[in-house]
Residue frames relative to the residue before (quaternion, step in Angstrom):
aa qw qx qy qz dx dy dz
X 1.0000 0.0000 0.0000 0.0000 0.00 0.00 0.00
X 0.1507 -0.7651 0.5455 0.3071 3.89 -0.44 0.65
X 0.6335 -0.6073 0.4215 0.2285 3.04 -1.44 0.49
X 0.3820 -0.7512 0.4023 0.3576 3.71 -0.34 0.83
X 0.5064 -0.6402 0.4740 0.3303 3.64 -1.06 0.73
X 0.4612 -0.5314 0.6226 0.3425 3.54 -1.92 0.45
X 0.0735 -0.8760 0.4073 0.2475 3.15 -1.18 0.75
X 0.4173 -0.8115 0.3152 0.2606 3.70 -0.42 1.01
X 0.1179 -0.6985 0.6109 0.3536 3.45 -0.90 0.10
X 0.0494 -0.7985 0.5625 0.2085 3.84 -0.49 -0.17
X 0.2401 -0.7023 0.6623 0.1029 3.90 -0.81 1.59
X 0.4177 0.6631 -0.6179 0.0646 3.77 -1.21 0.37
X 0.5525 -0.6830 0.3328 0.3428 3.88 -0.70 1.31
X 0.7909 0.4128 -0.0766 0.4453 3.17 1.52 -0.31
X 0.3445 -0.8478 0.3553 0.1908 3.30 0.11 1.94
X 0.6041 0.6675 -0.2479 0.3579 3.72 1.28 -0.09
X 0.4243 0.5616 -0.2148 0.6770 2.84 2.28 -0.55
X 0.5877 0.5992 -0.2478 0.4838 4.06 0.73 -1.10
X 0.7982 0.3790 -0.2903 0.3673 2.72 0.13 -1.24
X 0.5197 0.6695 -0.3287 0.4167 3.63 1.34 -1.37
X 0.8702 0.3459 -0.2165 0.2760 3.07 0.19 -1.36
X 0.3272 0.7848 -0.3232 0.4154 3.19 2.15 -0.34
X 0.6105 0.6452 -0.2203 0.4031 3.42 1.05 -1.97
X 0.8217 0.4745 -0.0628 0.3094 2.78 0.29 -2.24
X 0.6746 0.3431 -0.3101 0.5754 3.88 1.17 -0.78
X 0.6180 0.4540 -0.5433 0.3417 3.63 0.64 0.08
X 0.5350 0.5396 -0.3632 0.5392 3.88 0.76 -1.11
X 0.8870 0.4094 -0.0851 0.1957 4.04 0.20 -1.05
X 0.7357 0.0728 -0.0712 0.6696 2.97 1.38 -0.83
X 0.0033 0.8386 -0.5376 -0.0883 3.83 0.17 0.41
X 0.3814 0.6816 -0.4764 0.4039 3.27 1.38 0.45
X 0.8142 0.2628 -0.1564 0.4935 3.65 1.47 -0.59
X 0.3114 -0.7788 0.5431 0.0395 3.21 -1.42 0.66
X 0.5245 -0.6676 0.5256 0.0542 3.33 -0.80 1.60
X 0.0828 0.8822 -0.4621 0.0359 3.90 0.38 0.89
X 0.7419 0.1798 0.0669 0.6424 3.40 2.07 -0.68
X 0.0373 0.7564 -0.6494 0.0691 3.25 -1.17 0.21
X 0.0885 -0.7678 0.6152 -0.1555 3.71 -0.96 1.44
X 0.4375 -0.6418 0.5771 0.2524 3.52 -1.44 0.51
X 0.8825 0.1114 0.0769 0.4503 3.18 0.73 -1.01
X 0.6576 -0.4938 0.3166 0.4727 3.79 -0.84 0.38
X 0.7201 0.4150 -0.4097 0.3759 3.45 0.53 -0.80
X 0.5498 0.6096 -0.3182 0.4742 3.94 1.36 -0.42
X 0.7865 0.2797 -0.2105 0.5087 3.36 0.81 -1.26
X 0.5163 0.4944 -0.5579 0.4217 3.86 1.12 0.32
X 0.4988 0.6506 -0.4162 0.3933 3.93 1.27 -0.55
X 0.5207 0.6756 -0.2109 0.4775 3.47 1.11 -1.93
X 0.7596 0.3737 -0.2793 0.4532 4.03 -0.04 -1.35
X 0.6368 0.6622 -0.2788 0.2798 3.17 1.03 -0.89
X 0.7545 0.5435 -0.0051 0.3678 2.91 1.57 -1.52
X 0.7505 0.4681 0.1204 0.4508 2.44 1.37 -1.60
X 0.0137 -0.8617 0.4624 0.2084 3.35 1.18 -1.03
X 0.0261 -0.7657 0.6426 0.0068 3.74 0.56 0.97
X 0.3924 -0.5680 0.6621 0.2915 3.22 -1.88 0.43
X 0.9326 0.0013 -0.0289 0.3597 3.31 0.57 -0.21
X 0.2658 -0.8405 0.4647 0.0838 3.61 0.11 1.28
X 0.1800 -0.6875 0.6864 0.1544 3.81 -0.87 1.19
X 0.1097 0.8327 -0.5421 -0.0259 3.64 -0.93 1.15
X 0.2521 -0.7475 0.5514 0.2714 3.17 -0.89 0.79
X 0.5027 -0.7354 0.4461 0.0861 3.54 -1.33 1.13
X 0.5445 0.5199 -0.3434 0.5616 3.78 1.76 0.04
X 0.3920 0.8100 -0.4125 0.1418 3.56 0.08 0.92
X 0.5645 -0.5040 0.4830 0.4405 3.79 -0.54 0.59
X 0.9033 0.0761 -0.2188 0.3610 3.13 -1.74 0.90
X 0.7833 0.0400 0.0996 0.6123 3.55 0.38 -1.37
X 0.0925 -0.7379 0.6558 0.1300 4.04 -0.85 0.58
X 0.8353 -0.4931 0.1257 0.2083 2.91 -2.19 1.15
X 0.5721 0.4735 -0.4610 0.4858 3.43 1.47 -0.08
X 0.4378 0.6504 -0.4943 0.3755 3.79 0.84 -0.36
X 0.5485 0.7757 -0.2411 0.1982 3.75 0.95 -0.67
X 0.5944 0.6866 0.0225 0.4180 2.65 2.11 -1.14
X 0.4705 0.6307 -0.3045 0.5369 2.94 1.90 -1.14
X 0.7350 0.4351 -0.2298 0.4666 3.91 0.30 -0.85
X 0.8256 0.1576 -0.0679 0.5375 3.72 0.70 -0.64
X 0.0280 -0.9025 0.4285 0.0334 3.88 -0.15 1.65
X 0.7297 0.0776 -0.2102 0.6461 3.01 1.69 0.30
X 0.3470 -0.8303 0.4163 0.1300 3.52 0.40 2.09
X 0.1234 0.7386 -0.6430 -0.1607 3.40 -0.80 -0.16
X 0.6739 0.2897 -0.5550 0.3924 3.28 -0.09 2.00
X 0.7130 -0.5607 0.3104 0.2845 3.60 -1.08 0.65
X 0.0717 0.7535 -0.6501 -0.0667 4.00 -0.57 -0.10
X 0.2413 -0.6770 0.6952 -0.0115 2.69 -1.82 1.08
X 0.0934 -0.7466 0.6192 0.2247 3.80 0.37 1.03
X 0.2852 -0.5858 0.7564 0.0584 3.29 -2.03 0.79
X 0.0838 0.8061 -0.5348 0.2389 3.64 -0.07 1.21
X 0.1195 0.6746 -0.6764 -0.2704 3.31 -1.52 0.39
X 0.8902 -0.2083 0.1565 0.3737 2.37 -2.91 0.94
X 0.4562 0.5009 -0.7088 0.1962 3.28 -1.30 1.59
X 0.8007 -0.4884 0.2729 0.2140 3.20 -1.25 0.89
X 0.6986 0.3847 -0.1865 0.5738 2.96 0.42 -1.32
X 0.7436 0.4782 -0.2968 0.3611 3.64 -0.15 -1.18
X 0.6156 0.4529 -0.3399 0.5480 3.70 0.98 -0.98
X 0.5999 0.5018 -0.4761 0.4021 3.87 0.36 -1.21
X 0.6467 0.3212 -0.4936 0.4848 3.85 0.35 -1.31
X 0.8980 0.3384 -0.2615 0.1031 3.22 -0.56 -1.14
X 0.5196 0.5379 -0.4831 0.4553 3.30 1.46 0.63
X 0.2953 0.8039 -0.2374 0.4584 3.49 1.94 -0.91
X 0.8051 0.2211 -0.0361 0.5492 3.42 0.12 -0.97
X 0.2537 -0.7541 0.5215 0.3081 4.12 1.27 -0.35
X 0.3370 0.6943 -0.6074 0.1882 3.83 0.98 1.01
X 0.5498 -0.6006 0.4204 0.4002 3.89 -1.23 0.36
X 0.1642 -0.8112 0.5235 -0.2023 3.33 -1.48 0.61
X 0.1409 0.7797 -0.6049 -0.0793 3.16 -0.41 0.85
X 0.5167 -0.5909 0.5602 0.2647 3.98 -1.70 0.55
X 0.3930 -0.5691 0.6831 0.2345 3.54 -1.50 0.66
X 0.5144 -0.3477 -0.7829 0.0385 1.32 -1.29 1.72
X 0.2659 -0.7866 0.4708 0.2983 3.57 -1.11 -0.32
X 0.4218 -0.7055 0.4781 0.3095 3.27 -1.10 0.23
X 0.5973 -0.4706 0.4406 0.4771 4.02 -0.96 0.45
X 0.5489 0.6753 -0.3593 0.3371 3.53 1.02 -0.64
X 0.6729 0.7019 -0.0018 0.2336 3.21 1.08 -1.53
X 0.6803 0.6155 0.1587 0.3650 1.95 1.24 -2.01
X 0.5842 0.5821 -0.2196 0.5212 2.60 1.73 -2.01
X 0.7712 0.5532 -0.1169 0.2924 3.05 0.44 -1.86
X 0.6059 0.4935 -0.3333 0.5274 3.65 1.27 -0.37
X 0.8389 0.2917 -0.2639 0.3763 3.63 0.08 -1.16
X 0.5276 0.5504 -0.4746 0.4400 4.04 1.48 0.09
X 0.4942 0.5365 -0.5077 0.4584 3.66 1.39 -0.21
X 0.6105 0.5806 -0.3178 0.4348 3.50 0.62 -0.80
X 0.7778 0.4003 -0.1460 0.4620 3.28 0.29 -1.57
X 0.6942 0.3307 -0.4777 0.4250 3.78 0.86 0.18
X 0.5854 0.5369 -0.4726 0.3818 3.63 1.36 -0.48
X 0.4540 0.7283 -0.3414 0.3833 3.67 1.47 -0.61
X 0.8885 0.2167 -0.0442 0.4021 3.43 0.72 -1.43
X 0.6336 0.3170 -0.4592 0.5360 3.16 1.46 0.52
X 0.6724 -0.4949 0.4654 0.2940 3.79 0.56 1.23
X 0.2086 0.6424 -0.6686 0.3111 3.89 0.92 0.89
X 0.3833 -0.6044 0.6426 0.2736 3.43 -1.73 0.27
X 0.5679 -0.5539 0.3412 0.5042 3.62 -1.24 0.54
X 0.5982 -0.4754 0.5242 0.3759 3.38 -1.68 -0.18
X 0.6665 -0.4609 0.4426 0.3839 3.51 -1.64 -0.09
X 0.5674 0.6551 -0.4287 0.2553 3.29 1.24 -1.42
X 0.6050 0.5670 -0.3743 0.4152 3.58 0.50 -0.49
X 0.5211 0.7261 -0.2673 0.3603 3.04 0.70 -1.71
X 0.8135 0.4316 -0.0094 0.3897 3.01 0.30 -2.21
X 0.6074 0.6486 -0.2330 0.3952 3.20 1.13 -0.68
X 0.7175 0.4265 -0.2410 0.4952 3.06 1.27 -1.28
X 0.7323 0.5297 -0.3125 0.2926 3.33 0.98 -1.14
X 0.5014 0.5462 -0.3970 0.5410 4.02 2.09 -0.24
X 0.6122 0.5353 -0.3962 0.4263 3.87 0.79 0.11
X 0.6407 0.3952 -0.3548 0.5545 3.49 1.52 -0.15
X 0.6741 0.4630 -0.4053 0.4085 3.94 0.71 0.00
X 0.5050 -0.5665 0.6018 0.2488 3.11 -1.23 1.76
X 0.7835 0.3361 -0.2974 0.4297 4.06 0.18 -1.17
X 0.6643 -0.4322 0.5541 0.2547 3.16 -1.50 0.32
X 0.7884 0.5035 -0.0590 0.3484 3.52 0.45 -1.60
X 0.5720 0.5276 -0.2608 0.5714 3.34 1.97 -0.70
X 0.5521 0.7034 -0.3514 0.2774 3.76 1.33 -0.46
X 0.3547 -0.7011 0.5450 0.2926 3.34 -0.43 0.64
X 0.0573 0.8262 -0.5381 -0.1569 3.80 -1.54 0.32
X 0.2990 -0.7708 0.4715 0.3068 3.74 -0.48 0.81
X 0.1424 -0.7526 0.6427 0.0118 3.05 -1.78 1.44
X 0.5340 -0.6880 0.3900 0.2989 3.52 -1.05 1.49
X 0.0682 0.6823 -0.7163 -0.1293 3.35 -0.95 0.61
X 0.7347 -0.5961 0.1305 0.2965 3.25 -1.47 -0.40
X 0.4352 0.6289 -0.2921 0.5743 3.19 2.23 0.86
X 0.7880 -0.0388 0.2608 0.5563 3.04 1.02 -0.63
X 0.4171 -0.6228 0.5195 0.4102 3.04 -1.36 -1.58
X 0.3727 -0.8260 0.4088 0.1083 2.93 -1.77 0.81
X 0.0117 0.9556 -0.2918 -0.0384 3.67 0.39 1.02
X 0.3058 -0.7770 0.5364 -0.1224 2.81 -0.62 2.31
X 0.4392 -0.6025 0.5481 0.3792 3.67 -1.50 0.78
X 0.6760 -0.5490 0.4092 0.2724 2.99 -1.45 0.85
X 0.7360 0.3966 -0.3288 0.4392 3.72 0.83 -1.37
X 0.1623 0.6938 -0.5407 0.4471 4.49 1.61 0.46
X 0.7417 0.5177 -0.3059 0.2972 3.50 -0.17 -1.51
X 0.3260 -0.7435 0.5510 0.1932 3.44 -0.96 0.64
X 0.6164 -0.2542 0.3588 0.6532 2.56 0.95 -2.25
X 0.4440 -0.6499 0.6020 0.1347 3.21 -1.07 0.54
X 0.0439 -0.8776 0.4762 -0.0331 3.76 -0.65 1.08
X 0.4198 -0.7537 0.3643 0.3506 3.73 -0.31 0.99
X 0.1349 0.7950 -0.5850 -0.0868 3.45 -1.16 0.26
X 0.7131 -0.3521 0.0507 0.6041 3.64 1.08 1.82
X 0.7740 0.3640 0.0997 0.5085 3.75 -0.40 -2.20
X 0.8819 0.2926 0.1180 0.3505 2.95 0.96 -2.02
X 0.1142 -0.8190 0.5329 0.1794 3.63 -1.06 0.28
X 0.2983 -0.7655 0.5257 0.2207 3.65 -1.21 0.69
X 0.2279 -0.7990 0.5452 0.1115 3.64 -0.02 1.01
X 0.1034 -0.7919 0.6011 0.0298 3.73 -0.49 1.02
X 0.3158 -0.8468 0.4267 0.0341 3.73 -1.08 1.27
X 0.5763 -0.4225 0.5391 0.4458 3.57 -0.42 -0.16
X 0.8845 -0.0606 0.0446 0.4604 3.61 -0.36 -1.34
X 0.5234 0.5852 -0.4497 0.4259 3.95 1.39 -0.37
X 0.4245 -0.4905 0.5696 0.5047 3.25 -1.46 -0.45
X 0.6289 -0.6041 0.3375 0.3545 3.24 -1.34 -0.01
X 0.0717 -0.8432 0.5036 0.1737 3.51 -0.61 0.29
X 0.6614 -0.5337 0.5053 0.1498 3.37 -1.84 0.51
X 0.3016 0.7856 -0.5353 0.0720 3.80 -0.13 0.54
X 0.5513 -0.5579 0.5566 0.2739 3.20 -1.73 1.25
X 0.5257 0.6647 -0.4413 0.2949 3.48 -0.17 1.98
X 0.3488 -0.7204 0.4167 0.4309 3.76 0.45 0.56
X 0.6891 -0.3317 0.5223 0.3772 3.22 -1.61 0.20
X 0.6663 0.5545 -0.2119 0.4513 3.62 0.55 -1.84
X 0.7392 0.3435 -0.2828 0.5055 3.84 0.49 -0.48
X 0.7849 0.1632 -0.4446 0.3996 3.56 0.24 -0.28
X 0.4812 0.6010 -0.5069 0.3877 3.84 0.83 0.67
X 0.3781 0.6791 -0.3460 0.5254 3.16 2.03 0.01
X 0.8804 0.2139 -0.0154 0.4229 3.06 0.19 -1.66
X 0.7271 0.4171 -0.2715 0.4729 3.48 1.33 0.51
X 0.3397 0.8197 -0.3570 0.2920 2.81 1.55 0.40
X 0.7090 0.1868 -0.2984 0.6110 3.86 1.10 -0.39
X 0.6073 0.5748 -0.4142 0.3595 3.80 0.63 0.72
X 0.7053 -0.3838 0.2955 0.5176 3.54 0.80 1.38
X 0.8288 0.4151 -0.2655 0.2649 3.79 0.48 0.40
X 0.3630 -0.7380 0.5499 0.1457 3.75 -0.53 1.88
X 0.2022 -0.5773 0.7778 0.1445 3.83 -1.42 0.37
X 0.4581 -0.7560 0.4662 -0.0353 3.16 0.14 2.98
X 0.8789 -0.0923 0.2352 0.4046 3.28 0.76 -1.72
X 0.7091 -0.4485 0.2535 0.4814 3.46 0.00 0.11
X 0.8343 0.2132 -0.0698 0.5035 3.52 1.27 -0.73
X 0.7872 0.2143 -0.1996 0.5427 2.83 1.67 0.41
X 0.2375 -0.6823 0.6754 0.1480 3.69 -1.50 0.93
X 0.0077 -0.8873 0.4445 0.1229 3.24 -1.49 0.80
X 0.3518 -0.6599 0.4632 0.4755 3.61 0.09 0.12
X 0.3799 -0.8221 0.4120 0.1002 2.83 -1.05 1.30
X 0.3133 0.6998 -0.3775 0.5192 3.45 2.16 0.23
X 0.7432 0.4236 -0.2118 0.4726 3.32 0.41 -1.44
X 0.6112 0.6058 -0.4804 0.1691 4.10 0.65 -0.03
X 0.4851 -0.7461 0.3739 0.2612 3.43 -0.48 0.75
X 0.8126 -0.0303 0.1425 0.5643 3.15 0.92 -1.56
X 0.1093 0.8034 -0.5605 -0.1687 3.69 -0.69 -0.10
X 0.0022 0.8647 -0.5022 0.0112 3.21 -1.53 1.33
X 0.3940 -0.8481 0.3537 0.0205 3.10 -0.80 1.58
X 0.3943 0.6786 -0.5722 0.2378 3.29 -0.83 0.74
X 0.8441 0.0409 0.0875 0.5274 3.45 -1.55 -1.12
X 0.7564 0.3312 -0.0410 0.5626 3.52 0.68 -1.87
X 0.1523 0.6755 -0.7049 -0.1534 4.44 -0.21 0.00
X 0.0724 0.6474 -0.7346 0.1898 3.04 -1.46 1.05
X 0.3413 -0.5889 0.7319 0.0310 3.42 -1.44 1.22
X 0.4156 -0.5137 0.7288 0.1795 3.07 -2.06 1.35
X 0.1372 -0.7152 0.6164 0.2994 3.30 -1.29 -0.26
X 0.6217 -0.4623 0.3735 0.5101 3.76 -0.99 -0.01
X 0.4919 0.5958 -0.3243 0.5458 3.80 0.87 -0.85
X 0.3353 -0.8291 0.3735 0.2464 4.08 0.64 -1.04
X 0.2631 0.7699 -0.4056 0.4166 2.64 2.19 0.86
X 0.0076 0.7250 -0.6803 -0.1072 3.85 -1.01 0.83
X 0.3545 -0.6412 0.6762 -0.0772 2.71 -1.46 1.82
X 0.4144 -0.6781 0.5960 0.1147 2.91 -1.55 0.99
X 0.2335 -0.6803 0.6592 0.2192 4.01 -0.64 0.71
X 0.2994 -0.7820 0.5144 0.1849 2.93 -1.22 0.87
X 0.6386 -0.5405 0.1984 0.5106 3.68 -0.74 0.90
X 0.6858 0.5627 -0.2268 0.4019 3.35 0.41 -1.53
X 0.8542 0.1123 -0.2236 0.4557 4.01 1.22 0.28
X 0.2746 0.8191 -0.4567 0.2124 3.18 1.54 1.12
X 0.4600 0.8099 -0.1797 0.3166 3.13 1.63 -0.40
X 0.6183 0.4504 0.0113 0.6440 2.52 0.98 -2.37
X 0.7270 0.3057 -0.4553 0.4132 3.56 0.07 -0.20
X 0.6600 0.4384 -0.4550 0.4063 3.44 0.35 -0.94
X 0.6785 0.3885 -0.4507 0.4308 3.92 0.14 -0.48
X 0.5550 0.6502 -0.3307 0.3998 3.55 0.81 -0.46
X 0.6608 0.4842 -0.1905 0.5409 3.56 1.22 -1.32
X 0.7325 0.5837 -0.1678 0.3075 3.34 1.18 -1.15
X 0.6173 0.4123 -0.3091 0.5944 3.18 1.98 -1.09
X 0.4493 0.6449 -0.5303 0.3178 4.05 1.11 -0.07
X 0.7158 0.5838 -0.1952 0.3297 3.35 1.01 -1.50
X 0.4905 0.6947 -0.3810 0.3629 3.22 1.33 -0.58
């Protein structure tokens, strides 16, 4: 019995990009099928409509409205996406932020390969979507940072926790130990360096080399020979010299 293909829609402002990837998922994955193709959200919101792709490749640089704009039109998708993006800040922060899949311009056939068979096996064994969407859509409706929800790997999956939960976040080499208000804490396969990435406009200072803290959650701070911050949790953290500065003007423009 053959197996029925996934079918793709693929959105990119650029039909030279389309066409590539057209090339590339036929030669590579023949498990999928190209059923559409669109420049822009309002084209590729027509496409979903029509078509019902399982799984839309979108790029996220687009004239007028970009690929997260997509969402406005669909609040409780029912088909997968694989943004196709290059290296920009913002766009990588959401879309690691949320732990959705993704490949970078350029890509390799490798990549490629290796993204859309993740798809194509949750496709054919009748998996249900993930949260990552979910979650996505629901950080596009918070005015605050701090109300945003983010998804940490555990070893099922993921585990998605409001952002303003976070105390602090504590190196451990490979790894970080994320401490909560009311959760236990938990281990995640994540440097220290990445979620100061991705927490960086959410209320949170990198105190010290081994540690990030939310700066909501700080109880006390005390200056002198030794600075070091209480936290609400009752952890006391050393500030390292080299950012006593930065913090104190930081704390100072909080107070304002």
């Amino acid at each position: 019995m053959q197996t029925k293909k996934i079918k793709i829609l693929i959105v990119d402002d650029e039909q030279e990009c389309i066409d590539t990837l057209k090339a590339m998922m036929k030669f590579h994955v023949p498990e999928a099928e190209v059923v559409a193709e669109g420049q822009s959200v309002e084209q590729a919101v027509r496409a979903i409509h029509q078509f019902e792709p399982q799984l839309v490749m979108l790029d996220i640089e687009m004239p007028r409205m970009n690929g997260f704009s997509l969402f406005q039109f669909f609040q409780n998708p029912q088909f997968d996406v694989i943004f196709v993006t290059a290296y920009e800040n913002y766009a990588l922060k959401a879309i690691k932020f949320n732990a959705l899949d993704y490949i970078l311009k350029p890509y390799s056939a490798a990549e490629l390969k290796a993204a859309v068979e993740k798809c194509v096996r949750k496709y054919q064994l009748q998996k249900p979507l993930g949260d990552q969407l979910a979650t996505l859509i629901y950080n596009m409706h918070q005015q605050e940072n701090q109300e945003q929800k983010i998804a940490l790997p555990i070893a099922r999956g993921f585990q998605f926790v409001q952002v303003k939960e976070i105390i602090r976040c504590e190196a451990m080499g490979s790894y970080t130990r994320v401490h909560f208000t009311q959760l236990p804490h938990l281990v995640v396969c994540r440097t220290l360096k990445e979620f100061e990435f991705l927490l960086e406009d959410h209320q949170f200072f990198r105190i010290h080399q081994s540690h990030l803290i939310n700066y909501q959650h700080i109880h006390q701070f005390v200056k002198g020979n030794r600075s070091y911050v209480i936290m609400d949790d009752g952890a006391e953290i050393e500030v390292a010299r080299r950012r006593l500065q930065d913090f104190i003007q930081l704390i100072s423009r909080a107070d304002r």
